[in-house]
LOPAVO-411938 format. One line per 2 residues: number of its first residue (from 1); their letters; for each residue x, y, z of N, C-alpha, C, O. Coordinates in steps of 0.2 Angstrom, whole numbers. Atoms other than C-alpha are relative to their C-alpha. Layout:
NUM = a = X:Y:Z:X:Y:Z:X:Y:Z:X:Y:Z; ...
% end
This chain:
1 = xx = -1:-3:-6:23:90:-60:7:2:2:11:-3:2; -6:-1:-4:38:99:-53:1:-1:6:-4:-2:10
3 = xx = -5:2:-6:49:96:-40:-2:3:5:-3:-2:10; 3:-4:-6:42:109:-27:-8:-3:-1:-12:-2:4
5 = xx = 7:1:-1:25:103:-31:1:-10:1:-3:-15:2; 1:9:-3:30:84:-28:4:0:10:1:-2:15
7 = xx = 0:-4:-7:40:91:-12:-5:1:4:-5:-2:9; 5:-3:-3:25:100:-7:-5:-7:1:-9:-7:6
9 = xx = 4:5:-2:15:83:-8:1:-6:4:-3:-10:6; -4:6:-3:27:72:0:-1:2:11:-2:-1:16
11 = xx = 1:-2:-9:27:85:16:-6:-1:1:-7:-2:7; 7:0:-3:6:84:17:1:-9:1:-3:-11:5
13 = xx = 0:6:-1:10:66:17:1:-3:8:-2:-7:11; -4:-1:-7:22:68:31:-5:1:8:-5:-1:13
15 = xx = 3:-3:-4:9:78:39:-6:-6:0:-8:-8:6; 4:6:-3:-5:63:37:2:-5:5:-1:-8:9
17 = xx = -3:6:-4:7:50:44:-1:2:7:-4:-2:10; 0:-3:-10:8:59:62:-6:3:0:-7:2:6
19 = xx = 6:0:-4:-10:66:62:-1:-2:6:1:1:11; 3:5:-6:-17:53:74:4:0:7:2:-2:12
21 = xx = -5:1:-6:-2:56:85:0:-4:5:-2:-4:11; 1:7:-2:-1:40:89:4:-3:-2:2:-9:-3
23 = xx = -4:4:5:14:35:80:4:-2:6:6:2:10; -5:0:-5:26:26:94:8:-1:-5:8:-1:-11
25 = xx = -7:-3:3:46:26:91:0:-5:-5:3:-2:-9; -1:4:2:45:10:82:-2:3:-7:3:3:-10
27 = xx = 3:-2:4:35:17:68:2:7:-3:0:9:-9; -2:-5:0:43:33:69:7:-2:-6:7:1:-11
29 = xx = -7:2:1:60:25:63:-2:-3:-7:2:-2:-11; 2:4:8:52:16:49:-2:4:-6:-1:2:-12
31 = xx = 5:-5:3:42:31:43:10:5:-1:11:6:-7; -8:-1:2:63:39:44:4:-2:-6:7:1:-11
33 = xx = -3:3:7:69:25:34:-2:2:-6:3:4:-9; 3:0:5:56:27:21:4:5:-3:7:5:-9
35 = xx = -2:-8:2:62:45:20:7:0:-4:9:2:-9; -6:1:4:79:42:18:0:-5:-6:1:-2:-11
37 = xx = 0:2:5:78:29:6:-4:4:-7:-2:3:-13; 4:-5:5:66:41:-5:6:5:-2:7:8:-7
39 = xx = -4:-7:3:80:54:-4:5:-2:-5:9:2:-8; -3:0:4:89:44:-15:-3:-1:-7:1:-3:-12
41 = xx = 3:1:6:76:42:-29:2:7:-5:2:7:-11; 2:-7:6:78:62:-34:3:4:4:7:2:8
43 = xx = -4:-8:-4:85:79:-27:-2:2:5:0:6:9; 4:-2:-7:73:81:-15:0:-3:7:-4:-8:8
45 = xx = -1:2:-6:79:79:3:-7:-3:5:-10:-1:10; 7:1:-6:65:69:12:3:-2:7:-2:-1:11
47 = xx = -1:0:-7:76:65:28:-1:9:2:-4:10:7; 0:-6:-5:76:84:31:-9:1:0:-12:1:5
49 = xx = 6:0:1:57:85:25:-6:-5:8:-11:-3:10; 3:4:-7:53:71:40:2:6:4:-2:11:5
51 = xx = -1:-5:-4:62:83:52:-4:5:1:-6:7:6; 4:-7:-3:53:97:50:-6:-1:0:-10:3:3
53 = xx = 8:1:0:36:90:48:2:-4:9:-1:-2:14; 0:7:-9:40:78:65:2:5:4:-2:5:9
55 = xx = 1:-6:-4:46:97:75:-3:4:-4:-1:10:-5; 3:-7:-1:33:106:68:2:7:-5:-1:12:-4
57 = xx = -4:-6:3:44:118:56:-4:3:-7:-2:7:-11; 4:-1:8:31:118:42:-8:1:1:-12:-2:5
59 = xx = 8:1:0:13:122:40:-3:-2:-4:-1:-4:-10; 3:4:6:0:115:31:0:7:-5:3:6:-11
61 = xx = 2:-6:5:-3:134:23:4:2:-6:3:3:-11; -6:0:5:13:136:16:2:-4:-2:7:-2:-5
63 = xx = 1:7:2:14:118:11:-3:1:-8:-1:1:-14; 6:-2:3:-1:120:2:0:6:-5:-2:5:-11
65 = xx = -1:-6:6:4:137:-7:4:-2:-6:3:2:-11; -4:2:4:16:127:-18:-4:-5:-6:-4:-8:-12
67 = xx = 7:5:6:2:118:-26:-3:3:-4:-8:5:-2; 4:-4:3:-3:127:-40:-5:-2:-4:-9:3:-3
69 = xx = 2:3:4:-12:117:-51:-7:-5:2:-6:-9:6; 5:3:-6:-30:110:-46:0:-9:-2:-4:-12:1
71 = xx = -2:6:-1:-21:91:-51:5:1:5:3:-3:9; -3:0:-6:-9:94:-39:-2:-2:6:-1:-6:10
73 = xx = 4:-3:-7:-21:99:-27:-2:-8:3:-1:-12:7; 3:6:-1:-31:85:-30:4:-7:2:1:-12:5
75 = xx = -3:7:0:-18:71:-30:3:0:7:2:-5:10; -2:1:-7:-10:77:-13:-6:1:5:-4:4:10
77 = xx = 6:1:-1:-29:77:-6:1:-8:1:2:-11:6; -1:7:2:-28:59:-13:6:-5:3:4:-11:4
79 = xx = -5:3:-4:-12:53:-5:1:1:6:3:-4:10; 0:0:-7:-15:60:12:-6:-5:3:-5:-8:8
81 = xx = 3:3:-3:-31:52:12:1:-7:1:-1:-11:6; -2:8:-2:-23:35:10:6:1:4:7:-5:6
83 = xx = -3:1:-5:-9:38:22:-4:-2:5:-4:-7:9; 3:1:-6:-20:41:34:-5:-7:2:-7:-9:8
85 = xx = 4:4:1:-32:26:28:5:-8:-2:2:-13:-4; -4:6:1:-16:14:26:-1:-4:5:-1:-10:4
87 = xx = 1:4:-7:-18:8:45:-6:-2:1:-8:-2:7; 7:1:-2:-37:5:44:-3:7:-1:-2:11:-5
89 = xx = 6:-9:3:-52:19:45:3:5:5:7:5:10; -3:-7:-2:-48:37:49:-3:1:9:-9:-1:11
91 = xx = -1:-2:-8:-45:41:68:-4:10:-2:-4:14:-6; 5:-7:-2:-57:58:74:8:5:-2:8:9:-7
93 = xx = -6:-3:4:-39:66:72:3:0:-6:7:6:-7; 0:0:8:-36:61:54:-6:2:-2:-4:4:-8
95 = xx = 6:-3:3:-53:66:49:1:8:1:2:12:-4; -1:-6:-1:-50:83:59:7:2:-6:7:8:-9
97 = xx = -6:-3:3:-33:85:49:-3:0:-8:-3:5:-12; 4:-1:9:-42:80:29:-3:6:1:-2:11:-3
99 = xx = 4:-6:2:-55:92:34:5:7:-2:5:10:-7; -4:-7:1:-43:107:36:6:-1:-5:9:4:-7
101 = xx = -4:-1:6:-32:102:23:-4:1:-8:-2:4:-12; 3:1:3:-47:97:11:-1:10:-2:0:13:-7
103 = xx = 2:-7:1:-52:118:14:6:4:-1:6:10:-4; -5:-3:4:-34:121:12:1:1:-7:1:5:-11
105 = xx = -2:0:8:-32:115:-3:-7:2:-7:-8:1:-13; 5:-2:6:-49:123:-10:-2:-4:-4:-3:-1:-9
107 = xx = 0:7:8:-53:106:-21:-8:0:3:-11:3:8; 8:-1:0:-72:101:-23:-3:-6:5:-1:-12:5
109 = xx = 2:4:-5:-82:95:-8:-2:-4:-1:-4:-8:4; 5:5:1:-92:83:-17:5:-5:-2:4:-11:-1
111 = xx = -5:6:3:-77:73:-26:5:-3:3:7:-9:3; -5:4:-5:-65:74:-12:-6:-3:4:-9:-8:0
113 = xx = 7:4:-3:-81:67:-1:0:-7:-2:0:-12:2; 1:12:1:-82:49:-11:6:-2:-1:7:-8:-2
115 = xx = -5:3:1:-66:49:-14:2:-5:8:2:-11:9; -2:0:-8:-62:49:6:-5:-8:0:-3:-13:3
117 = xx = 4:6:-1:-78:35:5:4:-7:-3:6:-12:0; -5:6:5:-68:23:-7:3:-1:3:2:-6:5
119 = xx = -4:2:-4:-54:24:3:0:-6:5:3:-11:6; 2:1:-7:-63:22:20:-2:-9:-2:0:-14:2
121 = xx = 3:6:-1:-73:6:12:6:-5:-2:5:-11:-1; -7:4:4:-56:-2:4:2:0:9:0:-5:12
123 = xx = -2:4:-9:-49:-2:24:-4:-1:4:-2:-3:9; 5:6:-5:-64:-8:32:-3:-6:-1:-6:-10:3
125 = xx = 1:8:2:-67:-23:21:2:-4:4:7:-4:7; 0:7:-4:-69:-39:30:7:-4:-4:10:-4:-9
127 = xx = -5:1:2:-54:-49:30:1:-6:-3:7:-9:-5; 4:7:2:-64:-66:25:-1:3:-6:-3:9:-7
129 = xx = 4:-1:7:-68:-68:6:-7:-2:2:-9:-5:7; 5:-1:3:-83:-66:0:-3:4:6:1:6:9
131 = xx = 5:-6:1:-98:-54:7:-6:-2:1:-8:-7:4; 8:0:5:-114:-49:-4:3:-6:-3:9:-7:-5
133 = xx = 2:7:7:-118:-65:-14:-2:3:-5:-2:-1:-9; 1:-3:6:-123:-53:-27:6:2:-4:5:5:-9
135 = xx = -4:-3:4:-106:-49:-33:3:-5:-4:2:-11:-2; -1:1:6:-98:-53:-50:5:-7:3:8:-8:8
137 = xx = -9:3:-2:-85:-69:-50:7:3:-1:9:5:-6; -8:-3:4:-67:-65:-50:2:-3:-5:0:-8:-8
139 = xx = -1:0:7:-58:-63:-61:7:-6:0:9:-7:6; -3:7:-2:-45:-78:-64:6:-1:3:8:-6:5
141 = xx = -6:1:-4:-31:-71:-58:1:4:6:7:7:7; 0:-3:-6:-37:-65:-42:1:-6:3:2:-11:0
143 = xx = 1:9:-7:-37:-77:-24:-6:-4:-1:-12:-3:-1; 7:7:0:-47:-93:-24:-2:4:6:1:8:9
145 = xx = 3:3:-8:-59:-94:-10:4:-4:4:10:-6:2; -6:5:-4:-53:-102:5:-5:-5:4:-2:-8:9
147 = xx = 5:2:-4:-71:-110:12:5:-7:2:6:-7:8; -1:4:0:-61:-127:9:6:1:2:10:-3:0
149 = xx = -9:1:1:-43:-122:13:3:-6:3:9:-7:0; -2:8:-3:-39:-139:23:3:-1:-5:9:-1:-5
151 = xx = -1:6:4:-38:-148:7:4:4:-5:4:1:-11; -6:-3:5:-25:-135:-2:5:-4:1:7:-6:6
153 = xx = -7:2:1:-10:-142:-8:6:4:2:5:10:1; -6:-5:0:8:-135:-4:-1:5:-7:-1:11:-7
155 = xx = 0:-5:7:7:-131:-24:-4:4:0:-4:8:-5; 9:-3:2:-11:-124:-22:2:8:5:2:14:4
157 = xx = -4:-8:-5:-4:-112:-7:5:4:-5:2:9:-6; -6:0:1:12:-109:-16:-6:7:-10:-6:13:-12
159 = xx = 2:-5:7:1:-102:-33:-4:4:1:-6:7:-4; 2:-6:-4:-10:-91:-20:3:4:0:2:9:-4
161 = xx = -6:-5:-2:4:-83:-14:3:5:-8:4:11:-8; -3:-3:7:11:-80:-34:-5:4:-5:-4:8:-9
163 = xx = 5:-5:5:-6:-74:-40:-1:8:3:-2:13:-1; -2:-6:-5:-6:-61:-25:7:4:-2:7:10:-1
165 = xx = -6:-3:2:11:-56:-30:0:5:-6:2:11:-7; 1:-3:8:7:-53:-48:-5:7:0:-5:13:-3
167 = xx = 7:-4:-1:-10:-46:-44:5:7:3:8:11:0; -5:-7:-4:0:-31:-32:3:2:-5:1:7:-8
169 = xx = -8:-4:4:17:-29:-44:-8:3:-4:-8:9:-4; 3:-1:8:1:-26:-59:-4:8:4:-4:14:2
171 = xx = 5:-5:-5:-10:-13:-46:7:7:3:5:12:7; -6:-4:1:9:-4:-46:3:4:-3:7:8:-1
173 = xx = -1:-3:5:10:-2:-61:-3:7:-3:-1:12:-7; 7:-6:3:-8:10:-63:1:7:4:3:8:10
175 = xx = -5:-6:-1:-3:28:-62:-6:4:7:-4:9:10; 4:0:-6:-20:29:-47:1:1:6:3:-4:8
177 = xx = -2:3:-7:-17:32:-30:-5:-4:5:-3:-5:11; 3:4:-2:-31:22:-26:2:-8:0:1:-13:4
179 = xx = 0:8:-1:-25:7:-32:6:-1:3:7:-7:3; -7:1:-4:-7:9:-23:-3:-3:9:0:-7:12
181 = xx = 3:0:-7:-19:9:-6:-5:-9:-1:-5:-13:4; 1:5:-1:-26:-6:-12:2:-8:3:-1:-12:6
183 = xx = -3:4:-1:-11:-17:-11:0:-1:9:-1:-7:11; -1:0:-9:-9:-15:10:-5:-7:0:-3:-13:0
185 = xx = 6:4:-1:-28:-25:12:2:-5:-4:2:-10:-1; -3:8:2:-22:-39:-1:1:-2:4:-2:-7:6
187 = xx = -7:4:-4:-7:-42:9:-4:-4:5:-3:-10:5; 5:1:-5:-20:-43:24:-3:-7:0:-5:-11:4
189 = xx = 6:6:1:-30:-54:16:3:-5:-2:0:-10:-1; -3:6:2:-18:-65:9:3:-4:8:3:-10:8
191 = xx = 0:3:-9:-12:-68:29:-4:-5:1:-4:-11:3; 6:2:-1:-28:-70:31:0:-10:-3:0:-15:1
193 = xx = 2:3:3:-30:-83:21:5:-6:0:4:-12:-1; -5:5:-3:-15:-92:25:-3:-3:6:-4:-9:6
195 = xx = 0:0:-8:-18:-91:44:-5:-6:-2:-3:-12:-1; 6:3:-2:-35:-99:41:2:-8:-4:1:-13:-1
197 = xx = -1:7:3:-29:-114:29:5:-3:4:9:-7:1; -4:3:-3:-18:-119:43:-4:0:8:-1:-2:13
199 = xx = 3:1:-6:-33:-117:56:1:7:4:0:6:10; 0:-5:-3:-30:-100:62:-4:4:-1:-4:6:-7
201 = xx = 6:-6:2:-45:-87:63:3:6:3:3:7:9; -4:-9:0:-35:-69:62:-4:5:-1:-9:5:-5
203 = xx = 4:-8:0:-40:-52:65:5:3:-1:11:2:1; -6:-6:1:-32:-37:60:4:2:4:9:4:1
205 = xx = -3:-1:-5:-24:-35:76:6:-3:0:11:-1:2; -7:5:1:-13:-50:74:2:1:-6:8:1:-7
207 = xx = -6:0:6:-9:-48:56:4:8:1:9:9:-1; -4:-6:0:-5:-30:60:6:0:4:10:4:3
209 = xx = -8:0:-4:9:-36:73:2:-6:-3:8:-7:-2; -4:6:5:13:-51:61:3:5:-5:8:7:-2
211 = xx = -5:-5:3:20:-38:48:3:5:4:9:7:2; -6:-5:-4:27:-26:60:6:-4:2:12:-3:3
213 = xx = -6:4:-3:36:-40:66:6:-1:-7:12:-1:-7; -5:0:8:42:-42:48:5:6:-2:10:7:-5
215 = xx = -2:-6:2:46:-25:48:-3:3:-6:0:7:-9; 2:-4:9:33:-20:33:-6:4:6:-11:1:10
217 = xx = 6:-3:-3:23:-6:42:-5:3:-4:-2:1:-9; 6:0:3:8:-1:34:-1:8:-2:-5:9:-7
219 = xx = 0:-7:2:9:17:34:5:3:-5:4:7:-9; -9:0:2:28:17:29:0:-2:-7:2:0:-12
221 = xx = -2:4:7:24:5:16:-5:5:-6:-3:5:-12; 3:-4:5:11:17:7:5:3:-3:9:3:-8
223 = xx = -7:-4:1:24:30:9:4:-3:-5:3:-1:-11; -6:4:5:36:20:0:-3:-1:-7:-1:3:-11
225 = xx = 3:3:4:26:13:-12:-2:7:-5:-1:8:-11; 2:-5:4:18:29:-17:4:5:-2:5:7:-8
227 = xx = -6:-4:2:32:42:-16:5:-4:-6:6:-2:-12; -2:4:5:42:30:-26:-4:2:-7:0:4:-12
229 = xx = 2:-1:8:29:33:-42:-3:7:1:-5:9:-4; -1:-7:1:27:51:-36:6:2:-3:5:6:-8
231 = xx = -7:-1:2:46:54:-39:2:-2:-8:6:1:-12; -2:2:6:47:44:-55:-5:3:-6:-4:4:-12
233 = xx = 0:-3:5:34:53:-63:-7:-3:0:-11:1:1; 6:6:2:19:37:-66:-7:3:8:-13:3:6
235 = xx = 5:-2:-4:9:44:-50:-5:3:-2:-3:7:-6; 4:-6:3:-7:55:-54:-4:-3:-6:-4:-9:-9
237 = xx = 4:2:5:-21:56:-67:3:1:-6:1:-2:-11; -3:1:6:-10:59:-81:7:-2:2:11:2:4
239 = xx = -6:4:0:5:46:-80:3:1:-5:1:4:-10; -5:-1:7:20:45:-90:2:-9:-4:7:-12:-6
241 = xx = 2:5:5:12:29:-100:1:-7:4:5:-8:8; 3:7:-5:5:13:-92:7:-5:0:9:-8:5
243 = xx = -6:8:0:19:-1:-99:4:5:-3:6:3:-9; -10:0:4:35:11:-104:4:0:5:3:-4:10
245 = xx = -3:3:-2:48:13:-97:-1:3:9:3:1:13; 0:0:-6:43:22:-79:-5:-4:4:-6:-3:10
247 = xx = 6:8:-3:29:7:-77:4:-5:3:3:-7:9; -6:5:0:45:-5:-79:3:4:9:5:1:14
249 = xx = -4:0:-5:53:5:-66:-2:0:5:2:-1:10; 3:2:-10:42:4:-50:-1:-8:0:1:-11:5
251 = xx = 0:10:0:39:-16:-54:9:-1:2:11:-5:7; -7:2:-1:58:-15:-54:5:1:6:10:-1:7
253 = xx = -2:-5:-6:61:-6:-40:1:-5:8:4:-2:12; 2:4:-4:58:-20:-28:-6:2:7:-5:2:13
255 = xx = 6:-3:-2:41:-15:-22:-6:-7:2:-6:-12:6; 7:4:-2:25:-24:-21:0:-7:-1:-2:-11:3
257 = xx = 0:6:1:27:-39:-30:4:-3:7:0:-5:12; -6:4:-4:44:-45:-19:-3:0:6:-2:-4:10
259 = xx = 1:1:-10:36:-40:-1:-7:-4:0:-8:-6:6; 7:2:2:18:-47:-7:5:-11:0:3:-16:2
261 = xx = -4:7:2:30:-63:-12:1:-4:7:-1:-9:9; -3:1:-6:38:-64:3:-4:0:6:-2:-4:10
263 = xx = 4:-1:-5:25:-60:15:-4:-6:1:-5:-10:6; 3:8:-2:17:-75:9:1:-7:2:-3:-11:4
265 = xx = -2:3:-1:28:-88:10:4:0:5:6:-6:6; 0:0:-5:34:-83:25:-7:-2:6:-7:-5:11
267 = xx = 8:1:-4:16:-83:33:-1:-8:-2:-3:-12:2; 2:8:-2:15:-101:27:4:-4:4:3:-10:6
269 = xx = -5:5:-4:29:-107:35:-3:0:8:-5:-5:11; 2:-4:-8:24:-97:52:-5:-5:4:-4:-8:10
271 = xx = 5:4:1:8:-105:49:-2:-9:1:-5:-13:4; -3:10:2:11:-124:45:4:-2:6:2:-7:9
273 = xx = -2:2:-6:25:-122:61:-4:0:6:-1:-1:11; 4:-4:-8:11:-117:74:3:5:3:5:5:9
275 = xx = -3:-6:-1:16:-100:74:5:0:8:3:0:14; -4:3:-3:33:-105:83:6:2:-3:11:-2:-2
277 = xx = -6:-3:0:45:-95:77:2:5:3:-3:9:4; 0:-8:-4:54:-79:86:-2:5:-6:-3:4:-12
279 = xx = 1:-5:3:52:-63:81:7:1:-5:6:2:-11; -7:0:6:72:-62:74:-2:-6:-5:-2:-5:-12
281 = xx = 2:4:7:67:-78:64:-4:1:-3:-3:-2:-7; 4:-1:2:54:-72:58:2:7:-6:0:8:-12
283 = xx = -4:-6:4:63:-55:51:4:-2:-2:5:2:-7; -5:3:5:76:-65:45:-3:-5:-6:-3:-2:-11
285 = xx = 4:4:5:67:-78:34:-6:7:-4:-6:7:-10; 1:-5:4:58:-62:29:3:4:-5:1:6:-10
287 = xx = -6:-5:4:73:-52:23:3:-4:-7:3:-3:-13; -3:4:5:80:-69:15:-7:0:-7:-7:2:-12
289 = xx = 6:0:6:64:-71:5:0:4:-4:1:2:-10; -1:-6:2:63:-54:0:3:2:-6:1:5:-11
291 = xx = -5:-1:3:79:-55:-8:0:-7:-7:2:-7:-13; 3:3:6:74:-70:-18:-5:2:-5:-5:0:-11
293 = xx = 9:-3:6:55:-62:-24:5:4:-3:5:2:-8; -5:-4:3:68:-49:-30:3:-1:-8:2:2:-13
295 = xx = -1:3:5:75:-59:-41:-3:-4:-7:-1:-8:-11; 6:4:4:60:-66:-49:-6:5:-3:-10:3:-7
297 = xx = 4:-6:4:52:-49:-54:-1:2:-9:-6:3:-12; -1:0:7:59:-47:-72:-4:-8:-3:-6:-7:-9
299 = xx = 3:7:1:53:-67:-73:-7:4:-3:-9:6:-8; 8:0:-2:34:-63:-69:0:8:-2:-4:10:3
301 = xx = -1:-6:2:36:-43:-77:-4:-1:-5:-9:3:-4; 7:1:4:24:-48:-92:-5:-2:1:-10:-2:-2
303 = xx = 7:2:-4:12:-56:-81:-2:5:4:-8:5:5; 4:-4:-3:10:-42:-70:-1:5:-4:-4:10:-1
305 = xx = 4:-6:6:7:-30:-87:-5:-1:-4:-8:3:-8; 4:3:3:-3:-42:-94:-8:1:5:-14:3:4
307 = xx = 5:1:-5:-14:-43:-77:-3:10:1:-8:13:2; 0:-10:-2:-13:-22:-76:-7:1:-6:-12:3:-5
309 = xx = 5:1:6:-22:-23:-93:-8:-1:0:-12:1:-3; 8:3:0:-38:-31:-87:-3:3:7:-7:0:11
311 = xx = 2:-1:-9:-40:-22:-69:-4:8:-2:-1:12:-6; 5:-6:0:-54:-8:-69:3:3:6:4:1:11
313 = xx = 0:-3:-8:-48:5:-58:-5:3:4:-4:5:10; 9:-3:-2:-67:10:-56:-1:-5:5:-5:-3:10
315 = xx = 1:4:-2:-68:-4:-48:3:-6:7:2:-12:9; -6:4:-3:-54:-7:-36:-3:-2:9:0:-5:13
317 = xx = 3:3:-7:-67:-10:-19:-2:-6:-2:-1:-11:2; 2:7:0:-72:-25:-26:5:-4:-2:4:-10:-1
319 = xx = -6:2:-1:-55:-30:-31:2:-3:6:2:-9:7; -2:3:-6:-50:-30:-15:-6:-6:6:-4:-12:8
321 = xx = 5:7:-2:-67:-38:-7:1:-7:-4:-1:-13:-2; 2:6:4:-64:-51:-21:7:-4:1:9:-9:-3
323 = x = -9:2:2:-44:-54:-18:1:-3:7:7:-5:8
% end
């Protein structure tokens, strides 16, 4: 994929995140960062590329012309549908924006169609394990259940949290943009699952201002996440090889694993105190963590390509149902 054809998918992206037009300044700023930090992965200006999508300076048509190629088409299809399905299910306003890009981009309605379903049922999953009683067991190094969470140990939280870390950095690794949209709902679920072994029943609503408050937005964080292995190359149905060296480089990059690390070890603290810390405390023991998961990525770097190894990407709805 060339430079104007990763450009070209980075602005349809731009252009999901604001659909819903509902974004407040907060999120705006975050959705900035992101941008700027992207513009130093490669040559491609994404601070100007915010700008002109945020006034309006680009259309989808000509956007869209830059895409030659009916993978292109399909992957920036793919990418928009998980921006806009990073904060939950599609608003009447992001469905109206897929449709008219779906017919921009000419691509086949019956594929984008379950694509967009995949999506939709990965962000409306329950934020409680298990379900259907009909499905498989996980697999070993998904999340325990939490029927019993009372009776976890510090150590028993502590290697939740690590197997969640792992599991994300390995779902990172795979060159899918389905399974980058995965990690968000982990994170969710691993809150979740905190909250609750400390007697707290959470809804999406509170974990979604418990991360804002961290400062990891959800929309921001796909962006990051995906652009990042759009720009290196690993994005898409044909990657540039599962475990060389640009698999190593989004693991390395301090991405999924460290904020997955961090998120939950924070969240037990939070948790354990009687959610009683401020909001700067809370962004600070964020940031400090952060910067320690960091330096623990190359550690746990064979465990999350060993874990990459045994993950069906066909199968990333019950991944996450089961995580």
């Amino acid at each position: 994929m060339n430079e104007q054809e990763q450009q070209a998918i980075l602005t349809l992206c731009l252009m999901a995140a604001f659909a819903d037009g509902h974004k407040n300044e907060s999120e705006r700023a975050e959705l900035k960062r992101i941008a700027d930090a992207l513009a130093g992965e490669g040559s491609i200006n994404l601070a100007a590329l915010y700008q002109d999508v945020l006034l309006k300076r680009v259309s989808m048509a000509s956007t869209v012309a830059a895409l030659t190629t009916p993978d292109a088409r399909q992957l920036a299809f793919e990418m928009a549908v998980c921006v806009c399905d990073a904060d939950g299910v599609q608003s009447p306003a992001e469905q109206a924006f897929l449709a008219d890009l779906r017919s921009a981009l000419a691509i086949d309605l019956q594929q984008s169609t379950a694509y967009s379903r995949q999506a939709e049922a990965i962000a409306a999953l329950p934020l409680g394990a298990g379900g259907s009683t009909q499905l498989p067991p996980p697999a070993p190094a998904s999340l325990p259940a939490v029927e019993h969470a009372s009776t976890l140990s510090e150590a028993e939280m502590d290697k939740i949290i690590l197997n969640a870390a792992i599991l994300n950095g390995a779902l990172e690794l795979l060159p899918e943009s389905l399974s980058t949209m995965a990690i968000i709902p982990l994170q969710m679920k691993l809150v979740y699952r905190i909250g609750k072994s400390h007697g707290f029943e959470l809804d999406r609503g509170h974990i979604k201002d418990f991360l804002a408050t961290l400062g990891v937005g959800l929309t921001s964080q796909y962006l990051e996440q995906a652009g990042r292995k759009l720009l290196g190359g690993l994005l898409g149905k044909v990657g540039g090889g599962l475990f060389g060296g640009l698999g190593k480089q989004a693991v390395s990059s301090g991405m999924s694993f460290a904020s997955t690390y961090a998120l939950g070890h924070v969240a037990k603290r939070y948790y354990a105190g009687g959610r009683s810390f401020s909001a700067p405390m809370l962004r600070t023991a964020f940031d400090d963590m952060l910067g320690e998961a960091k330096g623990l990525q190359s550690r746990y770097l064979p465990e999350m390509q060993a874990r990459a190894r045994t993950l069906d990407t066909a199968q990333i709805i019950e991944l996450v149902r089961q995580g």
